[in-house]
C-alpha positions in Angstrom: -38.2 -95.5 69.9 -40.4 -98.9 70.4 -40.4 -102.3 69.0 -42.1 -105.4 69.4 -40.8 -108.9 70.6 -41.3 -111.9 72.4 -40.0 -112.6 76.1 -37.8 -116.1 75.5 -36.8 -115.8 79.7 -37.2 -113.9 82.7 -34.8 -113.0 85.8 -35.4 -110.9 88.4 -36.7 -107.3 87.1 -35.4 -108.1 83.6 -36.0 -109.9 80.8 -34.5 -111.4 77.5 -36.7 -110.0 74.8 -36.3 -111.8 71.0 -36.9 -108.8 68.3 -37.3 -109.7 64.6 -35.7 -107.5 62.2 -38.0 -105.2 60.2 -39.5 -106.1 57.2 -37.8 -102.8 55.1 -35.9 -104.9 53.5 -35.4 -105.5 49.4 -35.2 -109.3 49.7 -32.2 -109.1 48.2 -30.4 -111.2 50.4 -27.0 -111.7 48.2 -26.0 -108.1 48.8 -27.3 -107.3 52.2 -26.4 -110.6 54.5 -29.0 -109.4 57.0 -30.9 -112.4 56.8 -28.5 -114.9 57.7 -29.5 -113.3 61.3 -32.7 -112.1 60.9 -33.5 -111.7 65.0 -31.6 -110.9 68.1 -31.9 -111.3 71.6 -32.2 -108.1 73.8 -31.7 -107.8 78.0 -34.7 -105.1 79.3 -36.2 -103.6 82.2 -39.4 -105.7 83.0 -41.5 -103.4 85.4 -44.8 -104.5 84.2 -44.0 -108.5 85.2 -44.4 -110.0 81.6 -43.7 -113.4 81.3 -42.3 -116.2 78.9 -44.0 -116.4 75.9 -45.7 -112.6 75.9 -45.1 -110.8 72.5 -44.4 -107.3 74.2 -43.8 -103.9 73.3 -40.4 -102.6 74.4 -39.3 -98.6 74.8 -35.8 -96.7 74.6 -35.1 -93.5 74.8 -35.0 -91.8 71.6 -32.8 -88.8 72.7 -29.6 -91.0 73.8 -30.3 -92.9 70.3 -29.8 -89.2 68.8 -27.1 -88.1 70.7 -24.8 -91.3 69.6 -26.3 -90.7 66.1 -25.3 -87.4 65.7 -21.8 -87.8 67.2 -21.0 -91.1 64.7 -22.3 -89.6 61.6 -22.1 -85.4 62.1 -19.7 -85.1 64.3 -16.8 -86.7 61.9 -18.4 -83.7 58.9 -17.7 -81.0 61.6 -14.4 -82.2 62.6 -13.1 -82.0 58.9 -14.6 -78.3 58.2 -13.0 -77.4 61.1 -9.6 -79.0 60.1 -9.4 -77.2 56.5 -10.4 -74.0 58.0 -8.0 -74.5 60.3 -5.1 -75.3 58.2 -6.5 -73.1 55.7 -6.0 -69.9 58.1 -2.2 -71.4 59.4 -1.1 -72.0 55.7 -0.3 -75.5 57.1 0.8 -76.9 54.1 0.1 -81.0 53.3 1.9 -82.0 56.4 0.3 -79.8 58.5 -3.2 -80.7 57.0 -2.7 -84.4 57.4 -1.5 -83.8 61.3 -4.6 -81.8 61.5 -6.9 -84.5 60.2 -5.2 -87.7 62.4 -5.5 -85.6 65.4 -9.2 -85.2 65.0 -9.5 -88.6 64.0 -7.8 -89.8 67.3 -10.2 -87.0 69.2 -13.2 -88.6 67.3 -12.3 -92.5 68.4 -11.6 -91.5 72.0 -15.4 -89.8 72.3 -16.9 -92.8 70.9 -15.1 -95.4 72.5 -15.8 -92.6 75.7 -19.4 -92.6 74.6 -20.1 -96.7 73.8 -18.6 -97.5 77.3 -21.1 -94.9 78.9 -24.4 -94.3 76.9 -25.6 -98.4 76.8 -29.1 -97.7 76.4 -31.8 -99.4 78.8 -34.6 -100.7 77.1 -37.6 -101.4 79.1 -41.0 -103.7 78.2 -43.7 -100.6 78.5 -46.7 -102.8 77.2 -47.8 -106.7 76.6 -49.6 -106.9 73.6 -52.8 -109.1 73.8 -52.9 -111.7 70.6 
């Protein structure tokens, strides 16, 4: 995954990168409250020595971005097949359903609170972008 930016400061081998939000927006600004921020200021890997002021593009890897995906937004679907068929095949009855499903939630919270204190994903200037 890459975006473009502009380097607001430099330290060491890293940088503090300013990305604009994309422009896939409807403009409807009532609803969506995006634009009340509509940059943010990332900390990357600088290998290639860009400096203040360079509008650069900036690289992350894609497969940790799917990984974290897939476990916030399929892994939740998976848990609760697994929970009906599960109570389904113990005759669990409500109570035994609704145990089923708060375990899995707790299981579900625990991997991504597991997962957001391990996976922060580096991000690292790959190009400077002549104007």
């Amino acid at each position: 995954m890459t975006g473009e930016g502009v380097v607001v400061s430099v330290v060491g081998e890293t940088a503090v990168v300013r990305i604009c939000k994309s422009s896939a927006c409807s403009h409807n600004c009532a609803d969506c409250g995006a634009c009340s921020n509509p940059s943010f200021d990332t900390t990357v890997k600088n290998p290639i020595g860009a400096k203040e002021g360079d509008k650069v593009i900036i690289s992350s890897d894609s497969g940790k971005i799917l990984a974290i995906s897939l476990l916030v937004y399929i892994l939740p679907v998976f848990l609760m097949i697994f929970a009906v068929v599960f109570c389904d095949v113990l005759n669990a009855g409500i109570l035994g359903t609704l145990t089923a499903f708060v375990l899995l939630l707790f299981v579900w919270i625990v991997l991504i609170r597991k997962v957001n204190k391990k996976s922060c994903t580096e991000h690292t200037i790959i190009q400077i972008i002549k104007d």
